[in-house]
Every structure is written in C-alpha cells, then in structure tokens.
C-alpha positions as CSV (number, residue, x, y, z in Angstrom):
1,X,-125.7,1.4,53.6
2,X,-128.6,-1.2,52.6
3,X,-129.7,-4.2,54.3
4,X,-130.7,-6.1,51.5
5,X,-129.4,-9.6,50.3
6,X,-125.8,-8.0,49.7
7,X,-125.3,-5.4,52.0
8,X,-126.4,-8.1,55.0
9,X,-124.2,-11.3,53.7
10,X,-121.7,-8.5,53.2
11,X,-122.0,-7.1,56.7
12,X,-121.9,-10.9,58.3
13,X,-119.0,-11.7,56.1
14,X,-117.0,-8.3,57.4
15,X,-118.1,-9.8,61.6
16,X,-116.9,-13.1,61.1
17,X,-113.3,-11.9,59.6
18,X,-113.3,-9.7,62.6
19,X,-114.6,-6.1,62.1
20,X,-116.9,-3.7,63.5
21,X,-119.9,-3.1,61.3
22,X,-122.6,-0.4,61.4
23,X,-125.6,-1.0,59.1
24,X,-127.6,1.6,57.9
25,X,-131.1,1.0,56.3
26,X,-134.7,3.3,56.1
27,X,-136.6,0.2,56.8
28,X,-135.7,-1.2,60.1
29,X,-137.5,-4.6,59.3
30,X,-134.7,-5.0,56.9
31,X,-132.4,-5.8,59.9
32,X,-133.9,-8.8,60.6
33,X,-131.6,-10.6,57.4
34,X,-128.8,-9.9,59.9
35,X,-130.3,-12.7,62.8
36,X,-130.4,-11.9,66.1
37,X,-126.6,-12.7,67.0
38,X,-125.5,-10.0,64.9
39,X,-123.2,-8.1,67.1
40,X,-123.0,-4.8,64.8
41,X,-124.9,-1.4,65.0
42,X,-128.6,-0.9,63.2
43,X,-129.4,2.7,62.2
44,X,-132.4,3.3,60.7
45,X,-132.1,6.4,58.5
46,X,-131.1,7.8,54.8
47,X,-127.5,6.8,54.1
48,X,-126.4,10.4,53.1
49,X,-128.1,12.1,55.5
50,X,-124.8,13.4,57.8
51,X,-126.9,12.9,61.0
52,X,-127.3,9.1,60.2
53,X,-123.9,8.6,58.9
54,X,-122.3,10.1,62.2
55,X,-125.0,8.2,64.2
56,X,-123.6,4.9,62.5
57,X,-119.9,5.8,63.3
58,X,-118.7,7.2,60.0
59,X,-116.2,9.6,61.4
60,X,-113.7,6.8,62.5
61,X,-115.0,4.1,59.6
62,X,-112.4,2.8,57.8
63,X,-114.4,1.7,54.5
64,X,-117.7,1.9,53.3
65,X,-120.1,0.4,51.0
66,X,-123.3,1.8,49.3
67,X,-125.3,-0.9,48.3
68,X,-129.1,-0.2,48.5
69,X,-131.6,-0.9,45.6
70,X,-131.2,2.9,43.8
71,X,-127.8,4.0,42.0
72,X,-128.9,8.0,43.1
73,X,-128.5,7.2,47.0
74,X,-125.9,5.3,46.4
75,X,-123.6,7.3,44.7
76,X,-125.0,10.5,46.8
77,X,-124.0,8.4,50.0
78,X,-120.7,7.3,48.5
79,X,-119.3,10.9,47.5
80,X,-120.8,12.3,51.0
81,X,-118.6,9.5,52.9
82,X,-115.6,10.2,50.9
83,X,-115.6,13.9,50.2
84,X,-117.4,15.1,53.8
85,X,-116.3,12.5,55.9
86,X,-112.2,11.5,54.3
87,X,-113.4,7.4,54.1
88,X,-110.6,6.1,52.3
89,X,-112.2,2.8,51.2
90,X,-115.6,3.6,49.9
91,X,-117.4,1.3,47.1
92,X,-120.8,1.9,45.5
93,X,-123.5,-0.5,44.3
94,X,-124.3,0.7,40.6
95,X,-127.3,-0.8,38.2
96,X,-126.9,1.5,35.6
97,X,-123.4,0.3,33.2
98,X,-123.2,3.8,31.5
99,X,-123.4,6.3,35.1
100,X,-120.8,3.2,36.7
101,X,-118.4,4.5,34.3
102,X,-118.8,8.4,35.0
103,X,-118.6,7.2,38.9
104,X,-115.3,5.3,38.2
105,X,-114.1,8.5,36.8
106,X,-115.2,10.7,40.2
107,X,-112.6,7.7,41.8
108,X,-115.9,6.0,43.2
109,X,-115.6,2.0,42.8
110,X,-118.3,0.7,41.1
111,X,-119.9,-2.8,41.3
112,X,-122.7,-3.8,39.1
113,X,-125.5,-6.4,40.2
114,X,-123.8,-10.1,39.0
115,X,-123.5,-13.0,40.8
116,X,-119.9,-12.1,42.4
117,X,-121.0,-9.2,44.3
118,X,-120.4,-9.9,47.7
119,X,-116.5,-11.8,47.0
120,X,-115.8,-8.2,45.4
121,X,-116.9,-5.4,47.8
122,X,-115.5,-7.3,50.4
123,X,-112.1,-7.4,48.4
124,X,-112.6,-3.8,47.4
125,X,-113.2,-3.1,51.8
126,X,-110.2,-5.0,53.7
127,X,-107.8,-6.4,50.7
128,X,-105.3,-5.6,48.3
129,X,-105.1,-8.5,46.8
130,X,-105.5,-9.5,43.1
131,X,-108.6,-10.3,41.7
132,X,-109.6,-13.9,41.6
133,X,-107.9,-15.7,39.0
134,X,-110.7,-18.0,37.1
135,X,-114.1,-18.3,37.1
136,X,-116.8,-20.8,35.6
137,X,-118.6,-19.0,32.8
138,X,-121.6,-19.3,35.2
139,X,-119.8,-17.4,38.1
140,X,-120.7,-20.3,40.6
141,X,-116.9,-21.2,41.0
142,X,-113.8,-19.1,41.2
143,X,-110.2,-20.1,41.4
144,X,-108.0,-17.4,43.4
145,X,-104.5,-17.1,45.2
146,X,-104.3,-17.0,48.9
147,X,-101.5,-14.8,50.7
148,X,-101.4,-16.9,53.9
149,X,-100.1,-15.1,57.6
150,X,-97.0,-17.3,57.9
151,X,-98.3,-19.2,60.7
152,X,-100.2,-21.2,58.4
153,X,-96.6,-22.5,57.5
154,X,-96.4,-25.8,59.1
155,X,-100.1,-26.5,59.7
156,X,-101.7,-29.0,57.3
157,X,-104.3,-28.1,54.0
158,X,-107.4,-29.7,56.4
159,X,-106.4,-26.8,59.1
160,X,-106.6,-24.4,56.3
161,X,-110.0,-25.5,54.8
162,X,-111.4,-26.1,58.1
163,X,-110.9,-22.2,58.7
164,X,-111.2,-20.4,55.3
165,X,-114.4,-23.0,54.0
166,X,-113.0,-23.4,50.7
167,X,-111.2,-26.1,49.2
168,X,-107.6,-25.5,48.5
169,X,-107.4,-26.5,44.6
170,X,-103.7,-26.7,44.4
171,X,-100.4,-25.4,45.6
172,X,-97.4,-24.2,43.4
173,X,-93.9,-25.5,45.1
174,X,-90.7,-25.0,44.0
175,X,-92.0,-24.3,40.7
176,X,-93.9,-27.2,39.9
177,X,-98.2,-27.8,40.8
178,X,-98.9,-30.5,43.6
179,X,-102.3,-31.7,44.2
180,X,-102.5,-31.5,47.7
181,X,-104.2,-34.1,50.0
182,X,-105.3,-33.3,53.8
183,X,-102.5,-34.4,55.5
184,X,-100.3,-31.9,52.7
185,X,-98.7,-29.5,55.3
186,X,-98.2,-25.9,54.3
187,X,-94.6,-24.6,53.6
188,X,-93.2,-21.1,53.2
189,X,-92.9,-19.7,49.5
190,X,-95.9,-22.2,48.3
191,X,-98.1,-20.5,45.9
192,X,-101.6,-21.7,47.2
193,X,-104.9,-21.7,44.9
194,X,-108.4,-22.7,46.3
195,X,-111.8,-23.6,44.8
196,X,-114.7,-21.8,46.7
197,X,-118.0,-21.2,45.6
198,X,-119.7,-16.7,45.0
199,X,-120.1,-14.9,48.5
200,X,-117.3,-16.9,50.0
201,X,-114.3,-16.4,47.9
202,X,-113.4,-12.6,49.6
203,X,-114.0,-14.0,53.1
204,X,-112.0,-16.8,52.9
205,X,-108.9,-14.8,51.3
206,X,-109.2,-12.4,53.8
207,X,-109.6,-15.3,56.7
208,X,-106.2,-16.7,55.2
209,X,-104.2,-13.7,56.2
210,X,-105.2,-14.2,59.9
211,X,-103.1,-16.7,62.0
212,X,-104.8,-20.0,62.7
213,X,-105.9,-20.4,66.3
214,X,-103.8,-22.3,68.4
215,X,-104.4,-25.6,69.6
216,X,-104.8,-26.6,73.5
C-alpha cells in the first residue's frame, strides 16, 4: 500500500526477483512511478478499506507492506492485513519513533524513513536472512553476506555480479579472506560478502538464492 518513492522501487524490486505484486494507492497518477512495463496489479483505493485489499488479492498475498506517507493508515492497513486477512509477513512504514515502538509491541515490523528503506522491507518480505553486516556512516554503502543457491557453485564472481548488480567484496574460504578477481569461481562452503549501494542490497541477496540461468 503506497506508490510513492518506496513503495514503487519496492514493488519493481519484488517483479524483478520474481513475484506477483499488487499496488494499492488513492491517487491513481501515482502509478505512473511504476513505468508502463510494470506487469503487477494497480488498485486505486484506501489500503484498509476490505473491498480494496480483496480487490488487490490480499486473501492469497503472502506479505505485505504499508508504506504510504501517514503512520495512521499505515498501521490501520497493517493490523487489518494481519488480524482480518492471516498475512504472515506484513511490515509498516512508521514516521513517528515513539508509536514504531508501541507497533513493534502489537508484533507489527516497523521501518522508519532512512536512507535504507527499501534493502529492509524487502528483507523483512521474502528473506530470513541476517541483517547486513556494515554500513558507511552515510548509509550509501552496505557490506552483507550472501546465501547463494548452490548452483552458483562452480560459476565465476563476474556471473555472480552480472546477476545480483553488486560487487562481491570478498569471500571467506577455508577460513582465511581472498580478494576475489573475475575469473575467481565460486566453491561450496565459501562465505561470500558483497559491496552494493541502498535500494539494491535486499534485491541482490534475494537474487543470490535463485540459480543462475543456464547458458546455451
């Protein structure tokens, strides 16, 4: 819910890792941040309303996210999709620090506005993973852990940056840390850490676990 600068990267990011997305959004103009490729649903509507939540699919959604510009229809949105509709993963956008922490409590996820949004409610959506391990006190660069499908195991680090976009940083092997070059090729039980700019981080960990597409 919210077609603003997050909840559309978020919604692209969630298409191009290979899910089915439903936007929801009371001003249909706001659709237009998707571009006209986007190959998701646009309902126009309140995002607690029941009518407009069913409309967008929420009865077989497996996550959601609230992130519109006001905390109230968020959180409303967020407790109607898990408490009316059973939405195990659901994730609120919240501007106000002090009600993020009574949310929290209700066992609502809360994200506040900072320059990592999008890397963490898509994390918070389709992974399980760790949180990312470093970050530059500016939040432009984060350092995180991959868990690679093991058909990366074998392929090279230029296959692997080619499909995640991010830079793999370096790789723990047999204990010790190897700076990788392109030609590096991937083995099983390596500990792999890349570099990737804010808003690409959670798609890129989540493209990792996907097997690489074969060559002809």
């Amino acid at each position: 819910m919210g077609c603003g600068r997050v909840g559309s990267s978020l919604a692209r990011a969630l298409v191009r890792i290979g899910h089915e997305v439903a936007v929801i959004d009371q001003n249909s103009s706001a659709f237009l941040r998707l571009g006209r490729d986007f190959p998701g649903m646009c309902v126009t509507g309140v995002g607690f309303d029941r009518d407009v939540l069913t409309r967008a699919g929420i009865e077989r959604a497996g996550a959601f996210a609230a992130v519109s510009s006001g905390d109230n229809s968020n959180i409303i949105s967020a407790r109607v999709a898990r408490e009316t509709f059973g939405v195990e993963r659901v994730v609120a956008r919240i501007y106000d620090a002090k009600r993020a922490a009574v949310y929290e409590r209700l066992g609502i996820p809360t994200i506040a506005t900072v320059p990592w949004t999008t890397d963490r409610f898509l994390r918070t959506l389709v992974s399980d993973q760790a949180s990312t391990s470093w970050r530059d006190p500016t939040g432009t660069v984060a350092v995180t852990e991959l868990t690679l499908h093991e058909d990366w195991y074998g392929r090279t680090v230029t296959d692997l940056e080619g499909t995640i976009g991010a830079r793999v940083a370096f790789i723990i092997r047999f204990g010790q840390g190897v700076l990788p070059t392109g030609k590096t090729v991937l083995q099983a039980d390596d500990a792999v850490y890349i570099a990737a700019t804010s808003g690409t981080v959670g798609e890129a960990v989540a493209l990792a676990t996907t097997a690489p597409a074969h060559e002809d």
